[in-house]
N, CA, C and O atoms as a Tripos MOL2 file, in Angstrom:
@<TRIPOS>MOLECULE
protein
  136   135    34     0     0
PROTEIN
NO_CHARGES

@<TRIPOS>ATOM
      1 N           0.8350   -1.1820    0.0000 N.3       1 UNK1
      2 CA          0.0000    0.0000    0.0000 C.3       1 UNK1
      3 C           0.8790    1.2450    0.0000 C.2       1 UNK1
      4 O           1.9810    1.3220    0.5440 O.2       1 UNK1
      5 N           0.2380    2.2440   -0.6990 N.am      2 UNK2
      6 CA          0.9840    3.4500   -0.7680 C.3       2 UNK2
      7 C           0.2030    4.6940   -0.0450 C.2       2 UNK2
      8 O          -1.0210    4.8250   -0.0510 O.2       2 UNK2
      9 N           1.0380    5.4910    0.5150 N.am      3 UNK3
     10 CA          0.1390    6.4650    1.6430 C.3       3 UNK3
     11 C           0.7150    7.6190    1.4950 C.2       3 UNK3
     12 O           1.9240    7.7290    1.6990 O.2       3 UNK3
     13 N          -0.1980    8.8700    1.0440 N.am      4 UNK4
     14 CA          0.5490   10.1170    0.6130 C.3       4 UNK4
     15 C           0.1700   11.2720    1.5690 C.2       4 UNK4
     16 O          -1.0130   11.5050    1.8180 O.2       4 UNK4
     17 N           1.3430   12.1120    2.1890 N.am      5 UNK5
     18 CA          1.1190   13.0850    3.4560 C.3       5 UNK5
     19 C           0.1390   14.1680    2.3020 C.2       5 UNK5
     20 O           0.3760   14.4270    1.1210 O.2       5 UNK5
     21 N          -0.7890   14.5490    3.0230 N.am      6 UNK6
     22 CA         -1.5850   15.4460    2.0520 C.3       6 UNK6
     23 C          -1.0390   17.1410    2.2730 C.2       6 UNK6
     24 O          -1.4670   18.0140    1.5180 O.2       6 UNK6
     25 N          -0.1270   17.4380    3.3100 N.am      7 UNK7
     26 CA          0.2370   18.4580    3.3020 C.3       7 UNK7
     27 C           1.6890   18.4780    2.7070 C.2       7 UNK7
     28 O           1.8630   19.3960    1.9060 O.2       7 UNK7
     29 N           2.5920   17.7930    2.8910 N.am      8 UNK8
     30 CA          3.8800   17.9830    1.8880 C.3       8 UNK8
     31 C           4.3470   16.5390    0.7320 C.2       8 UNK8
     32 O           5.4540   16.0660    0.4770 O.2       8 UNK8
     33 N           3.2560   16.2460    0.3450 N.am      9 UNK9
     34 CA          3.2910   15.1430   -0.7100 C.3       9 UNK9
     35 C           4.2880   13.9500   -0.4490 C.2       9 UNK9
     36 O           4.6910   13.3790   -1.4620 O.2       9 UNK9
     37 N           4.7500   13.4860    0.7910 N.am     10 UNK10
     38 CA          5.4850   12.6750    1.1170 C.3      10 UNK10
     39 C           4.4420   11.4880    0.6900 C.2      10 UNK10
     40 O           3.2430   11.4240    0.9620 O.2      10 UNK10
     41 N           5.4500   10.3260   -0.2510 N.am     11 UNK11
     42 CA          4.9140    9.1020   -0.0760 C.3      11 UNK11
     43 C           5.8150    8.0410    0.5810 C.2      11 UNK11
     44 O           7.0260    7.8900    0.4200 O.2      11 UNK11
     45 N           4.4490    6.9110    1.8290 N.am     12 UNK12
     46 CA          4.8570    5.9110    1.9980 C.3      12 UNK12
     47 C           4.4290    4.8410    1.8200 C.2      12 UNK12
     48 O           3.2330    4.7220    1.5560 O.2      12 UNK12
     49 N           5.2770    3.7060    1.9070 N.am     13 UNK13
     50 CA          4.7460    2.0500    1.5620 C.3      13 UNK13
     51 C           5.2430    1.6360    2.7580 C.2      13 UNK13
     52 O           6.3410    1.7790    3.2970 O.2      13 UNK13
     53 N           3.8750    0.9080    3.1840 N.am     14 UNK14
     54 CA          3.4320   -0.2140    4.0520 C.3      14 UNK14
     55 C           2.0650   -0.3470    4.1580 C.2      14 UNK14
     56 O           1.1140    0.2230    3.6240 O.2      14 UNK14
     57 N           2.1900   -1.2950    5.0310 N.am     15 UNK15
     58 CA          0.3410   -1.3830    5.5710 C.3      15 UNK15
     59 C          -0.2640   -0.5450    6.4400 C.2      15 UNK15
     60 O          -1.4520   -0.7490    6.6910 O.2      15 UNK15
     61 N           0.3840    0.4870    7.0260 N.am     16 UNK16
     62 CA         -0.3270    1.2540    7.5190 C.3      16 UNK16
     63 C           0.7430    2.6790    7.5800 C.2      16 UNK16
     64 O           1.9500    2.4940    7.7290 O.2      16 UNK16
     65 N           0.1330    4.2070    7.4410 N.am     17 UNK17
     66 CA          0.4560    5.1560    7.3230 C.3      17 UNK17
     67 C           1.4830    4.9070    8.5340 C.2      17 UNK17
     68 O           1.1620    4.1420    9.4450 O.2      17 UNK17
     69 N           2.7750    5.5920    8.5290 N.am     18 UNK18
     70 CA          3.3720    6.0340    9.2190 C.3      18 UNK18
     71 C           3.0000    7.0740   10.9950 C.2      18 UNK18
     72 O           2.0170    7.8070   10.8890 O.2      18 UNK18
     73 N           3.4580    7.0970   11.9130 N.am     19 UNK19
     74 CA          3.2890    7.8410   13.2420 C.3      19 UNK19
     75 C           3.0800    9.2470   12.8730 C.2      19 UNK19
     76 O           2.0780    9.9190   13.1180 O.2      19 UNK19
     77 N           4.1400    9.6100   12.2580 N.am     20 UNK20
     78 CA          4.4180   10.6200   11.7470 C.3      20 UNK20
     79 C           5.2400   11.0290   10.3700 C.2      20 UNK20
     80 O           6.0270   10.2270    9.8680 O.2      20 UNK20
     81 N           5.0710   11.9600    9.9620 N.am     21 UNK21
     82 CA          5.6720   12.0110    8.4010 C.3      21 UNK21
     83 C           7.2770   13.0780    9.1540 C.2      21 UNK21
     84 O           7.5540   14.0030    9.9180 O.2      21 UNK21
     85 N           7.9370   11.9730    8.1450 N.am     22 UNK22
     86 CA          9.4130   12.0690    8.3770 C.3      22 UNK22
     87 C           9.4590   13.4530    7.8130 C.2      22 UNK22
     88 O           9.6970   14.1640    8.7890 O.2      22 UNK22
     89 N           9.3480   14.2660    6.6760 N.am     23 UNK23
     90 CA          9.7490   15.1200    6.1970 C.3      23 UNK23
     91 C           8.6630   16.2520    6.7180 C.2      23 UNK23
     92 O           9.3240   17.2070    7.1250 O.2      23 UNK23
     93 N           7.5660   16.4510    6.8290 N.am     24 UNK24
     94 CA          6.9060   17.8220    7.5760 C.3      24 UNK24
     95 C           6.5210   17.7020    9.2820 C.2      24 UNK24
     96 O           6.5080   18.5650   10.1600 O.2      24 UNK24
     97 N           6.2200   16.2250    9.3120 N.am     25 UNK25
     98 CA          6.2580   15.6210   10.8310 C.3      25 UNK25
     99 C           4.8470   16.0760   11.3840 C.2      25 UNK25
    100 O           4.8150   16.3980   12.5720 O.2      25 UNK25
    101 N           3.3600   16.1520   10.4530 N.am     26 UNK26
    102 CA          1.9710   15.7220   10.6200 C.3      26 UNK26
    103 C           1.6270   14.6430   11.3220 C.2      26 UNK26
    104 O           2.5710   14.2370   11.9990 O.2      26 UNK26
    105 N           0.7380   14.0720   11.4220 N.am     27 UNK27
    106 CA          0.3700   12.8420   12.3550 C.3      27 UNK27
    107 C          -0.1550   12.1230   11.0220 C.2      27 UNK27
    108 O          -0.3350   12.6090    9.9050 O.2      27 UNK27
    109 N          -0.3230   10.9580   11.4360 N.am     28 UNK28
    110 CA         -0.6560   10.0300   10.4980 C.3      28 UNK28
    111 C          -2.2690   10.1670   10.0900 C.2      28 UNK28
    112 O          -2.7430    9.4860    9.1800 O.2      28 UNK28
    113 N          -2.8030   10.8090   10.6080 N.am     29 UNK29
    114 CA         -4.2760   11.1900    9.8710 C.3      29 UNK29
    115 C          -4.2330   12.4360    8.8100 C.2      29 UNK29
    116 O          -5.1810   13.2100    8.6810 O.2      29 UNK29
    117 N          -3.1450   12.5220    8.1450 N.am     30 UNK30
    118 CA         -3.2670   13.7090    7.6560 C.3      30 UNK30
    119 C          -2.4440   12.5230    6.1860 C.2      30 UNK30
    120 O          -2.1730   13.0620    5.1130 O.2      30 UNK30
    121 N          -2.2250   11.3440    6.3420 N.am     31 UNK31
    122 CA         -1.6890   10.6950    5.3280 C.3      31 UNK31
    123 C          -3.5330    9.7940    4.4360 C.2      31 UNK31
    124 O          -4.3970    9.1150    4.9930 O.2      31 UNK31
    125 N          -3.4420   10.1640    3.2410 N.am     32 UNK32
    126 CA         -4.5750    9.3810    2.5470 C.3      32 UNK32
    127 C          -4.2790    8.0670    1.4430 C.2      32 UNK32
    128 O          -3.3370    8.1700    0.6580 O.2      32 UNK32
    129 N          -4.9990    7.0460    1.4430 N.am     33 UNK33
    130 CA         -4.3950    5.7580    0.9460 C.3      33 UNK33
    131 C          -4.5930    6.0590   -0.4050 C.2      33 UNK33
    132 O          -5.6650    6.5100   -0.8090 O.2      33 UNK33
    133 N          -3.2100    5.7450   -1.4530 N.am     34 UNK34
    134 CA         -3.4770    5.9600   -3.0670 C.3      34 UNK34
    135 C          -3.8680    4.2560   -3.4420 C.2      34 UNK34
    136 O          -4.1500    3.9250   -4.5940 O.2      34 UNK34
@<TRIPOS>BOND
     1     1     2 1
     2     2     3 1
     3     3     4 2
     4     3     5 am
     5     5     6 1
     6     6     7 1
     7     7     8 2
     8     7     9 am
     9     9    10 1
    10    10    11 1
    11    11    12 2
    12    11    13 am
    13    13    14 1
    14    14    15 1
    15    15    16 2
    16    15    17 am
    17    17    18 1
    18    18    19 1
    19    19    20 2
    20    19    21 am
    21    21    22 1
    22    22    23 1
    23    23    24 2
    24    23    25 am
    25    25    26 1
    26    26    27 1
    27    27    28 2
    28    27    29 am
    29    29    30 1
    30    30    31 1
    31    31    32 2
    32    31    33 am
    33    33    34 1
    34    34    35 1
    35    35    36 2
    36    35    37 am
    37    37    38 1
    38    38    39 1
    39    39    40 2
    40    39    41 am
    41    41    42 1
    42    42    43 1
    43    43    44 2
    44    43    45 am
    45    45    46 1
    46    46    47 1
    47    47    48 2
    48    47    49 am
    49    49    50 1
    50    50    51 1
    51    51    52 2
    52    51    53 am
    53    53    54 1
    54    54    55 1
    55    55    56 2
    56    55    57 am
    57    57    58 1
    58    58    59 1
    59    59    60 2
    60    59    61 am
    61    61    62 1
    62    62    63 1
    63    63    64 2
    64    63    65 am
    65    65    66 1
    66    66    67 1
    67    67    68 2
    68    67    69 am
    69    69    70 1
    70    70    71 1
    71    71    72 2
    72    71    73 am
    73    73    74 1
    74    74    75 1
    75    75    76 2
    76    75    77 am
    77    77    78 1
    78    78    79 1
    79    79    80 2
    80    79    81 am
    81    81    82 1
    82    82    83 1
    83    83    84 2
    84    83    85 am
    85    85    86 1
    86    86    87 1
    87    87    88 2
    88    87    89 am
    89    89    90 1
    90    90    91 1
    91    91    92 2
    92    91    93 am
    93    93    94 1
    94    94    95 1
    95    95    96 2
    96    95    97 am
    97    97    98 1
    98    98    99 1
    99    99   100 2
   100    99   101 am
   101   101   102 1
   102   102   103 1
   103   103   104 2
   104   103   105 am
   105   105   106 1
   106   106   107 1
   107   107   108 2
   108   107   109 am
   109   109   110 1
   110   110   111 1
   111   111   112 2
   112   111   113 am
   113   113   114 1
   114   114   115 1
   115   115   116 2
   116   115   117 am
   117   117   118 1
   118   118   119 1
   119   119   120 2
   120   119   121 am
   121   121   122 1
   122   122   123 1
   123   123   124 2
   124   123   125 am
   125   125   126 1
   126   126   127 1
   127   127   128 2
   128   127   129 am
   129   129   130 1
   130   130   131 1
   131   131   132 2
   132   131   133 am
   133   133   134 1
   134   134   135 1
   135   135   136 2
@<TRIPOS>SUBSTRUCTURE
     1 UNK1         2 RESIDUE 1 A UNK
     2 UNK2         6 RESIDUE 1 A UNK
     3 UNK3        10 RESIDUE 1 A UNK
     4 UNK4        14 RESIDUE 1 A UNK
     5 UNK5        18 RESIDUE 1 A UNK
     6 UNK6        22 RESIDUE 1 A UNK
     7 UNK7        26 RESIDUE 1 A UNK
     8 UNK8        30 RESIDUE 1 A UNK
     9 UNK9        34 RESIDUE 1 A UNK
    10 UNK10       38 RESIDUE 1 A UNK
    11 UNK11       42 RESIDUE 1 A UNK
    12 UNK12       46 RESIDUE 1 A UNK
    13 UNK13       50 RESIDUE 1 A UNK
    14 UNK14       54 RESIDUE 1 A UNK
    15 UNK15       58 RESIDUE 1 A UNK
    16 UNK16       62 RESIDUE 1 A UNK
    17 UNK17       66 RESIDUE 1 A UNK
    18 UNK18       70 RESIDUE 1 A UNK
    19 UNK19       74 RESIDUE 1 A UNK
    20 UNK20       78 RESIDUE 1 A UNK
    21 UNK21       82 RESIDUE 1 A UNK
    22 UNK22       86 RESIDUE 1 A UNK
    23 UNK23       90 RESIDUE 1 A UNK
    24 UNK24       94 RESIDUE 1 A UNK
    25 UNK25       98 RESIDUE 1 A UNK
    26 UNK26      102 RESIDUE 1 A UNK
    27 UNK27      106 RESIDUE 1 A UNK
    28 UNK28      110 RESIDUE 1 A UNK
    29 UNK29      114 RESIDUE 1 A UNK
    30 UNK30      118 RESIDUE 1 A UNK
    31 UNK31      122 RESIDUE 1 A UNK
    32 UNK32      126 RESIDUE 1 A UNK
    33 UNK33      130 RESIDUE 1 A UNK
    34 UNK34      134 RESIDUE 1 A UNK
């Protein structure tokens, strides 16, 4: 699965969004599943 931060377009892969986004550092509800 791929999961994109909706405020600084960070994408990640796994099964579930990340804690936090490494590069703006949002919470993981701010990541939406592509």
């Amino acid at each position: 699965m791929k999961w994109k931060c909706i405020v600084c377009g960070y994408i990640y892969e796994g099964e579930q969004p990340p804690e936090f986004c490494p590069v703006c550092g949002v919470g993981s509800e701010k990541f939406i599943l592509l």
